[in-house]
DRENFINU-110749 format. One record per residue: x, y, z of N, C-alpha, C in turn. Coordinates in steps of 0.02 Angstrom, whole numbers, padded with zeros to 5 digits, always signed. Atoms other than C-alpha are relative to their C-alpha. Layout:
REM DRENFINU-110749
XYZXYZXYZ
...
END
This chain:
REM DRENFINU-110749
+00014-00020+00069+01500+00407+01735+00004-00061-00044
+00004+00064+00077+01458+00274+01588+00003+00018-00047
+00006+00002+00055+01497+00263+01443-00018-00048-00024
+00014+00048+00037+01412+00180+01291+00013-00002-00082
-00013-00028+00071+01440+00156+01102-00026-00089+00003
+00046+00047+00056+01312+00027+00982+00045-00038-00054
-00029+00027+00096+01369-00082+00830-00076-00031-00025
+00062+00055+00041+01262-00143+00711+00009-00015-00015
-00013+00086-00001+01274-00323+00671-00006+00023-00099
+00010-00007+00085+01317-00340+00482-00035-00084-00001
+00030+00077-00006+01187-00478+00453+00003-00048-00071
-00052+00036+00056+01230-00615+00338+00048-00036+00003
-00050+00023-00013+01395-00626+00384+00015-00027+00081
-00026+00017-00061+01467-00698+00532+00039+00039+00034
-00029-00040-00029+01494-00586+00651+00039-00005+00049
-00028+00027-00061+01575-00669+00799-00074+00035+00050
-00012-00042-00062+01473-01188+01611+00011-00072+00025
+00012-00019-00074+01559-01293+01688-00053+00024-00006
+00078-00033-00002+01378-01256+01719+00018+00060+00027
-00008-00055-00003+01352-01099+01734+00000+00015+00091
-00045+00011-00088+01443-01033+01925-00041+00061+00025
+00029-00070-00065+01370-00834+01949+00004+00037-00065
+00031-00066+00062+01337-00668+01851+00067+00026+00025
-00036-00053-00029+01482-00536+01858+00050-00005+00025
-00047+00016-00029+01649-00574+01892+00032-00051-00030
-00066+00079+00008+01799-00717+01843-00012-00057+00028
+00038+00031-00049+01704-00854+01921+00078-00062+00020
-00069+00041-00003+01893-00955+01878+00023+00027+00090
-00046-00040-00056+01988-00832+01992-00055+00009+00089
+00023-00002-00047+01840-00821+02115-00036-00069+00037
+00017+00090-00035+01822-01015+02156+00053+00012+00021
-00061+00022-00020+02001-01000+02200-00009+00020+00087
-00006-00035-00066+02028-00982+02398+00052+00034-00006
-00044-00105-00017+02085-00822+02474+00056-00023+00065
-00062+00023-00029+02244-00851+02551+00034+00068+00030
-00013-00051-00026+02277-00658+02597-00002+00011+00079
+00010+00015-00069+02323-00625+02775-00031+00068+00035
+00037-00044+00000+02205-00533+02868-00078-00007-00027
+00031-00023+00080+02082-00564+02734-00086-00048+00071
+00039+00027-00028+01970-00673+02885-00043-00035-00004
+00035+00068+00021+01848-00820+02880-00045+00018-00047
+00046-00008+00063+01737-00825+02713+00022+00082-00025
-00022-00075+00038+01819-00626+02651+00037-00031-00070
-00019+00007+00031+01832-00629+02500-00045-00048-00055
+00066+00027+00063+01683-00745+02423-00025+00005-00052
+00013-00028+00066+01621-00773+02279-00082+00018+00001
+00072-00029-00023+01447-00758+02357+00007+00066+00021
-00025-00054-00041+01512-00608+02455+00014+00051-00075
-00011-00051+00054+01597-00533+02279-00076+00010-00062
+00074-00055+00046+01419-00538+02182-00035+00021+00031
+00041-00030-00003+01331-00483+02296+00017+00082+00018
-00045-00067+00018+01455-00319+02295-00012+00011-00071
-00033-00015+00038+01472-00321+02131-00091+00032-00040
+00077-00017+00017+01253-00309+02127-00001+00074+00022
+00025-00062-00037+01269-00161+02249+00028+00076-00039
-00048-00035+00039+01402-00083+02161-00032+00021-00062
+00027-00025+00052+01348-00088+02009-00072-00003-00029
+00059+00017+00016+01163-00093+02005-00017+00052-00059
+00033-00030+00036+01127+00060+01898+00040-00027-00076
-00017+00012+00067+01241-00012+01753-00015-00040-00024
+00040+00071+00015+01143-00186+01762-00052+00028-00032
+00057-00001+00019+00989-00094+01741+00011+00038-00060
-00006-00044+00057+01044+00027+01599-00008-00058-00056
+00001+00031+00060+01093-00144+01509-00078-00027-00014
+00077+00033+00000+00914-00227+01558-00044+00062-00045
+00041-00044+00039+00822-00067+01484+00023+00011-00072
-00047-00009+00082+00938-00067+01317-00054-00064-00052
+00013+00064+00056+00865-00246+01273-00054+00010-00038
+00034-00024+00054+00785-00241+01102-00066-00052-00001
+00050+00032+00008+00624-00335+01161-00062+00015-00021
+00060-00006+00034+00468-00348+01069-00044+00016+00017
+00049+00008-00058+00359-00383+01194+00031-00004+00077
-00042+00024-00060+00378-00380+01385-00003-00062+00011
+00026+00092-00008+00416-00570+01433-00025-00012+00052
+00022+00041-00065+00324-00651+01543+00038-00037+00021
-00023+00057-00032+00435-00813+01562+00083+00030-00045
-00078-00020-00005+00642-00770+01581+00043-00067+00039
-00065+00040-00048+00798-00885+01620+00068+00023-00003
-00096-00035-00032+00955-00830+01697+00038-00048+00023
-00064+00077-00006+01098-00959+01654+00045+00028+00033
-00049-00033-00086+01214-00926+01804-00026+00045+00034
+00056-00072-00049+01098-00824+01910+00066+00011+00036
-00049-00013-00037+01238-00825+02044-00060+00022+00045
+00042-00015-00043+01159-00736+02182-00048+00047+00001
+00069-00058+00018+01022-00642+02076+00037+00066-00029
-00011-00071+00027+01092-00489+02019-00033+00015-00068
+00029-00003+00063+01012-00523+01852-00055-00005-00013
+00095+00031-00023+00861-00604+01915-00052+00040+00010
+00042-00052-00017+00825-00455+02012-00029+00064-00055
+00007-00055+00041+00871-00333+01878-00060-00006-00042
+00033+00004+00073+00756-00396+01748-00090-00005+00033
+00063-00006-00048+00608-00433+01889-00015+00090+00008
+00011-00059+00001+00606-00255+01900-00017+00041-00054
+00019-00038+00094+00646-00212+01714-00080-00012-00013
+00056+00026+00031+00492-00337+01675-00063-00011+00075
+00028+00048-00062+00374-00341+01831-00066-00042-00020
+00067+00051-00018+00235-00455+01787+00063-00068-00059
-00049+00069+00020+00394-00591+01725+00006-00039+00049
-00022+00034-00054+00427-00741+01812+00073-00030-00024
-00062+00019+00016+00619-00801+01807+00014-00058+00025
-00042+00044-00039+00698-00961+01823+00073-00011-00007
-00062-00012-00011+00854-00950+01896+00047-00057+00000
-00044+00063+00002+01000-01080+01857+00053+00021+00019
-00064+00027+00015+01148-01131+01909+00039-00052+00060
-00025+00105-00022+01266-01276+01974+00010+00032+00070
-00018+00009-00067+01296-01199+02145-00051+00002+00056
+00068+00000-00021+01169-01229+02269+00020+00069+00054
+00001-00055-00040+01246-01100+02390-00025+00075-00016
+00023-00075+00054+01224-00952+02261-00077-00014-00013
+00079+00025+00010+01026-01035+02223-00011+00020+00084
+00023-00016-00055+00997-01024+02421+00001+00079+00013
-00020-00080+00018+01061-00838+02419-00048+00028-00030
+00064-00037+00058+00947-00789+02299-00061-00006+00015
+00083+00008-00007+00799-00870+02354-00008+00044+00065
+00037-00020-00071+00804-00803+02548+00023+00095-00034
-00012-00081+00039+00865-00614+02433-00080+00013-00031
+00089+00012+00038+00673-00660+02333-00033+00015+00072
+00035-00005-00080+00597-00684+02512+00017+00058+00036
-00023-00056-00018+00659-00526+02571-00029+00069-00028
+00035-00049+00043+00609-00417+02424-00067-00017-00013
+00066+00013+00031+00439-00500+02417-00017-00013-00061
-00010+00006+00063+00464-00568+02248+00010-00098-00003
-00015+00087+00021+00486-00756+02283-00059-00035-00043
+00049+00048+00062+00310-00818+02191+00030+00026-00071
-00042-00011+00070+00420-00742+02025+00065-00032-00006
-00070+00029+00013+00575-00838+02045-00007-00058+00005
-00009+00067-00030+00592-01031+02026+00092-00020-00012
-00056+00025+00026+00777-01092+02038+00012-00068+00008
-00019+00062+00025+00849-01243+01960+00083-00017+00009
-00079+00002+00006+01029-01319+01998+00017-00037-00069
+00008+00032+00065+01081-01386+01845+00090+00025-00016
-00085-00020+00013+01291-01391+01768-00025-00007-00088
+00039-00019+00068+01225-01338+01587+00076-00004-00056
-00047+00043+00049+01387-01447+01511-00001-00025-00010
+00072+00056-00004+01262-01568+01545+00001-00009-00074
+00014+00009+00062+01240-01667+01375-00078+00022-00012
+00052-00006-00007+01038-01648+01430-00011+00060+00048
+00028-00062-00045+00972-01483+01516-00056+00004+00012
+00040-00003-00018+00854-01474+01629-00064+00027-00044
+00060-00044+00021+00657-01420+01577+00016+00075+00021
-00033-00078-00011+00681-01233+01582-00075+00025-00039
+00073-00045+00018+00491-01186+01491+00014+00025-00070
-00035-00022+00069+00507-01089+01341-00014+00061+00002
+00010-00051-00033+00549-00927+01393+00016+00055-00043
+00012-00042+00054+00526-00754+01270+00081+00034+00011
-00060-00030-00022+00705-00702+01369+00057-00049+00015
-00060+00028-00058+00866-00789+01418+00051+00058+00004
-00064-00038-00004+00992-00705+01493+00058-00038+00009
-00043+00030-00037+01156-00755+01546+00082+00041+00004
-00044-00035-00031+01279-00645+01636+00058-00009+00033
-00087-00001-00033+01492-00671+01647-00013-00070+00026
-00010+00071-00006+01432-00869+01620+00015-00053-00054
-00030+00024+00088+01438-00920+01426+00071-00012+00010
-00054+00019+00028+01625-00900+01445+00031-00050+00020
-00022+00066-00034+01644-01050+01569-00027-00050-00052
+00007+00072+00031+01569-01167+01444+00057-00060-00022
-00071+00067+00044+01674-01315+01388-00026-00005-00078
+00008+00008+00045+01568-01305+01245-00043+00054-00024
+00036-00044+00025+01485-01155+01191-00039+00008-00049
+00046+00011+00062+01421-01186+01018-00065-00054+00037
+00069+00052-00022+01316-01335+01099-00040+00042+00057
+00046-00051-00068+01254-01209+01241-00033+00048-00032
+00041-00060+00044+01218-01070+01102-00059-00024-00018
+00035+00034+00042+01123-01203+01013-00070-00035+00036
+00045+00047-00077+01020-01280+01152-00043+00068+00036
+00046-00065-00013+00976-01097+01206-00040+00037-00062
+00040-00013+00039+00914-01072+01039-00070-00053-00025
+00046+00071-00009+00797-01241+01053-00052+00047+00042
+00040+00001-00039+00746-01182+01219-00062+00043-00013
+00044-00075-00006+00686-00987+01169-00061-00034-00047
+00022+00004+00033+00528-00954+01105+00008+00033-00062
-00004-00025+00062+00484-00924+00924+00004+00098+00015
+00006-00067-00016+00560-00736+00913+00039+00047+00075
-00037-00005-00086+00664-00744+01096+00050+00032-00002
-00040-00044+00009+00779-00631+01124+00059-00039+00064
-00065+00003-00040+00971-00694+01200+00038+00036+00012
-00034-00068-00044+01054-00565+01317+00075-00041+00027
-00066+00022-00016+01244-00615+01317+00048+00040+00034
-00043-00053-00030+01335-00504+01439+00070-00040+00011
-00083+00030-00024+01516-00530+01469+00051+00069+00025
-00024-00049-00063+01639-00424+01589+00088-00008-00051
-00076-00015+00031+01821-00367+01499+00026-00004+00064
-00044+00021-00081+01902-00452+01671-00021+00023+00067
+00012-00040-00079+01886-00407+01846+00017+00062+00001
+00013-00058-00001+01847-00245+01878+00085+00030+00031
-00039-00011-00042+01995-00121+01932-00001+00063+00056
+00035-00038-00039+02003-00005+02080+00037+00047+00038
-00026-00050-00029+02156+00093+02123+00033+00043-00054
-00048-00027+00061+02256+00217+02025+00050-00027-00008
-00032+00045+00027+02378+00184+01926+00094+00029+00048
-00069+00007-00037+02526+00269+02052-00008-00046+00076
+00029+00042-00087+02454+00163+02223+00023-00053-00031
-00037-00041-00064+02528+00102+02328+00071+00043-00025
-00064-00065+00002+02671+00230+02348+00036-00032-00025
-00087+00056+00005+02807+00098+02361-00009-00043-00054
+00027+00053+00062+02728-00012+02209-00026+00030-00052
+00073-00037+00035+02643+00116+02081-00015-00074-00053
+00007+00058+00032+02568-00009+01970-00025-00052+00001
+00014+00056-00054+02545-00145+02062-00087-00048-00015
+00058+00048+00044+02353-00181+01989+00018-00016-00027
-00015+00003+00048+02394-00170+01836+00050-00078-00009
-00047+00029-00009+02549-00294+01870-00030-00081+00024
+00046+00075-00051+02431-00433+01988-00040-00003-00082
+00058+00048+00034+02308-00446+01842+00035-00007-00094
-00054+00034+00038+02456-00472+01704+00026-00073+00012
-00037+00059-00022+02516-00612+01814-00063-00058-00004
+00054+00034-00023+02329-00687+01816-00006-00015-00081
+00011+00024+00078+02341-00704+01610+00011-00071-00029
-00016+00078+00022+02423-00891+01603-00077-00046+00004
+00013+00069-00003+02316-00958+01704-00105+00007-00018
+00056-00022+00036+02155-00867+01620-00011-00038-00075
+00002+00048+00057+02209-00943+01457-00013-00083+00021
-00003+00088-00007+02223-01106+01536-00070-00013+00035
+00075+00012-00024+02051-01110+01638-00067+00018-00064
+00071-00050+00015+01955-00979+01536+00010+00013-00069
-00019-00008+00073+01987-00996+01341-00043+00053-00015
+00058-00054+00042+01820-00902+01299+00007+00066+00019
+00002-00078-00038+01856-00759+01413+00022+00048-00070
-00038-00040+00050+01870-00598+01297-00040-00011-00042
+00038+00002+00084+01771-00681+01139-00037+00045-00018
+00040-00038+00050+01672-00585+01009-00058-00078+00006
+00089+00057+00014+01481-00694+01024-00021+00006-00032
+00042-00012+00075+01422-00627+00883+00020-00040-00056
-00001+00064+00042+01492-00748+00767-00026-00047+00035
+00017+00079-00021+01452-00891+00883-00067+00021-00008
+00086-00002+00007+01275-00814+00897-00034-00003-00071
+00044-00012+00062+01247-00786+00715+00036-00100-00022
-00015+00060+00021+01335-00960+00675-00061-00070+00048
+00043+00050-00044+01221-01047+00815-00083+00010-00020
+00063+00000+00013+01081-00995+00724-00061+00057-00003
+00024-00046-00011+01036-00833+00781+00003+00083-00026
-00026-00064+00034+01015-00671+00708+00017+00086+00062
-00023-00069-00051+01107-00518+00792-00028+00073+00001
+00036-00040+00017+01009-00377+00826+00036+00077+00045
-00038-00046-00039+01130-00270+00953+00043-00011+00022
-00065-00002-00036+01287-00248+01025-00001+00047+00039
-00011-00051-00057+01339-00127+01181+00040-00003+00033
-00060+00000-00059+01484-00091+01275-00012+00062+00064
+00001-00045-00076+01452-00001+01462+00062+00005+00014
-00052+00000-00042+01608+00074+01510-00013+00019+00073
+00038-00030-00075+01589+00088+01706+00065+00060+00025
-00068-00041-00007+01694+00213+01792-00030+00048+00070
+00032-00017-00059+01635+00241+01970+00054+00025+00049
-00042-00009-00063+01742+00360+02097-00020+00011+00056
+00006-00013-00089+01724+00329+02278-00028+00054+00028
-00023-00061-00034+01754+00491+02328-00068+00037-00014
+00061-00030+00013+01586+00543+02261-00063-00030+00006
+00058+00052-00029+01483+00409+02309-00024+00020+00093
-00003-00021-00057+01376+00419+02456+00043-00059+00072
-00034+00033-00046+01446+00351+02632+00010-00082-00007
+00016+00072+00002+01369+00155+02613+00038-00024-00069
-00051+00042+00058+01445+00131+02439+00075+00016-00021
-00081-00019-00001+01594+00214+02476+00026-00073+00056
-00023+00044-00059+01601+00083+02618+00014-00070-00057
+00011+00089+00034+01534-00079+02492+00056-00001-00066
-00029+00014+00065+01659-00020+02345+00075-00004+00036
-00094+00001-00034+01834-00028+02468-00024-00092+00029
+00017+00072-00007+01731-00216+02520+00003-00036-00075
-00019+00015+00046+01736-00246+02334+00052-00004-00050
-00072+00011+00020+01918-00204+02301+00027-00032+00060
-00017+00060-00044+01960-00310+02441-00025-00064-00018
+00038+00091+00048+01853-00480+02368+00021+00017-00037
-00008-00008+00083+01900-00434+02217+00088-00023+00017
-00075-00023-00020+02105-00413+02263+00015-00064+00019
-00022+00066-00058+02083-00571+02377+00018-00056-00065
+00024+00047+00077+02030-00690+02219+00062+00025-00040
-00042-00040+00038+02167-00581+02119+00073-00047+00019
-00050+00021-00009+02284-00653+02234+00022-00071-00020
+00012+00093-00003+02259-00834+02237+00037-00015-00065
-00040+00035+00087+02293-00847+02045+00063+00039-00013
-00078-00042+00034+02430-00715+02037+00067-00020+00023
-00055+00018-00033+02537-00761+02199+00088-00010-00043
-00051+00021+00043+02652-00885+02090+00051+00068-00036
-00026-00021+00067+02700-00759+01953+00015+00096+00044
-00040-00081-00043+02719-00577+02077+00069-00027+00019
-00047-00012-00043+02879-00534+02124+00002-00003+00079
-00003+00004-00052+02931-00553+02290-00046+00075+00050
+00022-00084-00036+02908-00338+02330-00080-00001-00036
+00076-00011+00021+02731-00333+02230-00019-00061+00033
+00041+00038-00045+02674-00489+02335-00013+00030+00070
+00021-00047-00060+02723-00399+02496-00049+00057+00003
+00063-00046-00023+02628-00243+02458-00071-00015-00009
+00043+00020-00008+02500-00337+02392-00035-00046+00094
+00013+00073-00059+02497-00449+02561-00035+00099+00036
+00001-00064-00053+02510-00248+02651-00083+00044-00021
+00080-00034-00002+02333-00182+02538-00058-00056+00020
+00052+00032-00039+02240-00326+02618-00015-00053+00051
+00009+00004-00064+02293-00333+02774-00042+00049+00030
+00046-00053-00002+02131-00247+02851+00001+00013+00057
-00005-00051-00079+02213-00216+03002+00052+00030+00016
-00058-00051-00010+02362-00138+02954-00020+00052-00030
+00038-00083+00031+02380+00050+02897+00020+00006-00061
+00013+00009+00073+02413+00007+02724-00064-00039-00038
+00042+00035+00026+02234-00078+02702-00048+00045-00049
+00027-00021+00041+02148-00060+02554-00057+00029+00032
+00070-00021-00043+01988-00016+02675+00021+00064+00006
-00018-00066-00051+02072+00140+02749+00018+00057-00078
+00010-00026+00082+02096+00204+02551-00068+00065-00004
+00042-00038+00027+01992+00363+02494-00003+00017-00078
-00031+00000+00086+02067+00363+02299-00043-00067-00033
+00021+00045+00046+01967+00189+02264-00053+00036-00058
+00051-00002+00075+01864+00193+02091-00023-00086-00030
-00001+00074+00066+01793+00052+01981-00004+00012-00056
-00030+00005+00098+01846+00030+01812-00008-00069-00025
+00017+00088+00048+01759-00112+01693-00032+00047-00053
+00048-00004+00045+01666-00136+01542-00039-00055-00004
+00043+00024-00009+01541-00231+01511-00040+00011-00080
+00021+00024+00069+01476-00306+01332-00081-00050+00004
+00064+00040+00016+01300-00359+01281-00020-00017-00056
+00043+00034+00068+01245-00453+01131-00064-00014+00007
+00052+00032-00005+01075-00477+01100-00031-00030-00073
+00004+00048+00069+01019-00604+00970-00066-00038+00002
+00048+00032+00008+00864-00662+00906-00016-00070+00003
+00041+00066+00025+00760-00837+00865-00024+00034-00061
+00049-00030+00063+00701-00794+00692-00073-00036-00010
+00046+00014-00003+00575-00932+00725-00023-00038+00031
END
């Protein structure tokens, strides 16, 4: 079930990458290695968590892609942190006669995507570019009627110069699609495990230091930076997601207990330090996936996020 609720931009006033890493997710907490035991070679990825986090949540990508207040359909689109497409695809679909070029600094997430293009029969519409868009100079990028950029704005080191530079790039009239994710998604109730109730809730408290200290922007209001960078605000949107397992069919009941496991793994890495001794153990016990406390063997998972879109003009 989703929920949504609109603002309208009071215009006038100011409303409020590390190149850009991936779409969808804490890209801080999901560079970190997975140190969970059990957790097995590459579990836990950050390639591995978007392309869960695409499967997972595809119908709430596309709800936002059909929301956007565009004029015209665009032909030419760029997706600052493609990550491994989830955005790329969405909007190739939203827009099909668009071509997208896809950025960002990791070439593993760019390879991903392209042999994902080659697959869906869609590769003459995608060109991707590696590029770390903290870069004083940014790559040629075209001048495209769309940018998007999905849960990557908040890695900037400099955001006003990234707002500002994406308002160069668009064309006269371009519409900027600023999504951003209110944290990593969550996925058990709030009495699990038995012996721990809490215990999310508790891991992604302990992950707050070092969020401030990596991830200043995480959280912001863009709508001032967008209307201060030049741009006029034409929408706001919050998707609450709120997906239970238990009613999903078999395959995404399978891919959403694989996505509170990547998700949990990454969770750990930055939390470890700051858990208690007993909430580290049960954490160690939901992702061990071969004991009988593994988060896998779970029928109670859900996902719980939201999910914020600004979209902001070029006036010319």
């Amino acid at each position: 079930m989703t929920h949504t609720h609109a603002h309208t931009p009071h215009h006038g006033a100011p409303h409020s990458h590390h190149g850009p890493h991936s779409h969808h997710g804490d890209q801080v907490l999901q560079r970190a290695p997975a140190s969970a035991p059990g957790s097995g070679s590459g579990a836990g990825s950050q390639t591995e968590i978007l392309d869960l986090d695409a499967d997972v949540l595809a119908e709430h990508i596309a709800a936002i892609t059909s929301w956007l207040p565009v004029e015209a359909a665009p032909r030419e689109i760029v997706d600052l942190g493609c990550g491994t497409g989830t955005g790329t695809f969405a909007l190739l679909d939203r827009f099909p006669e668009a071509h997208v070029t896809a950025v960002d600094s990791s070439a593993e997430h760019l390879h991903r995507l392209r042999e994902k293009a080659r697959a869906g029969g869609v590769q003459e519409r995608v060109r991707t570019v590696q590029a770390d868009l903290d870069a004083a100079d940014w790559p040629h990028l075209g001048t495209p009627a769309l940018v998007w950029a999905s849960a990557s704005m908040h890695h900037m080191a400099d955001p006003g110069h990234a707002l500002r530079t994406v308002r160069d790039v668009l064309a006269p009239r371009g519409l900027f699609a600023v999504v951003e994710l209110a944290g990593l998604p969550r996925f058990l109730p709030e009495s699990a495990p038995g012996n721990r109730p809490g215990l999310e809730d508790r891991c992604h408290a302990a992950t707050e230091h070092f969020h401030a200290e990596h991830v200043p922007h995480r959280g912001a209001d863009w709508g001032p930076m967008l209307t201060a960078a030049g741009f006029t605000l034409e929408g706001e949107r919050t998707l609450a997601v709120n997906i239970e397992g238990s009613r999903t069919e078999g395959s995404r009941t399978e891919a959403i207990g694989r996505y509170a496991l990547a998700t949990l793994q990454r969770v750990r890495s930055a939390a470890a330090e700051a858990l208690s001794p007993e909430d580290l153990t049960a954490l160690d016990q939901l992702l061990d996936i071969t004991g009988p406390h593994s988060i896998l063997r779970r029928t109670d998972l859900m996902v719980r996020t939201e999910r914020t879109v600004w979209a902001a003009r070029r006036a010319n």
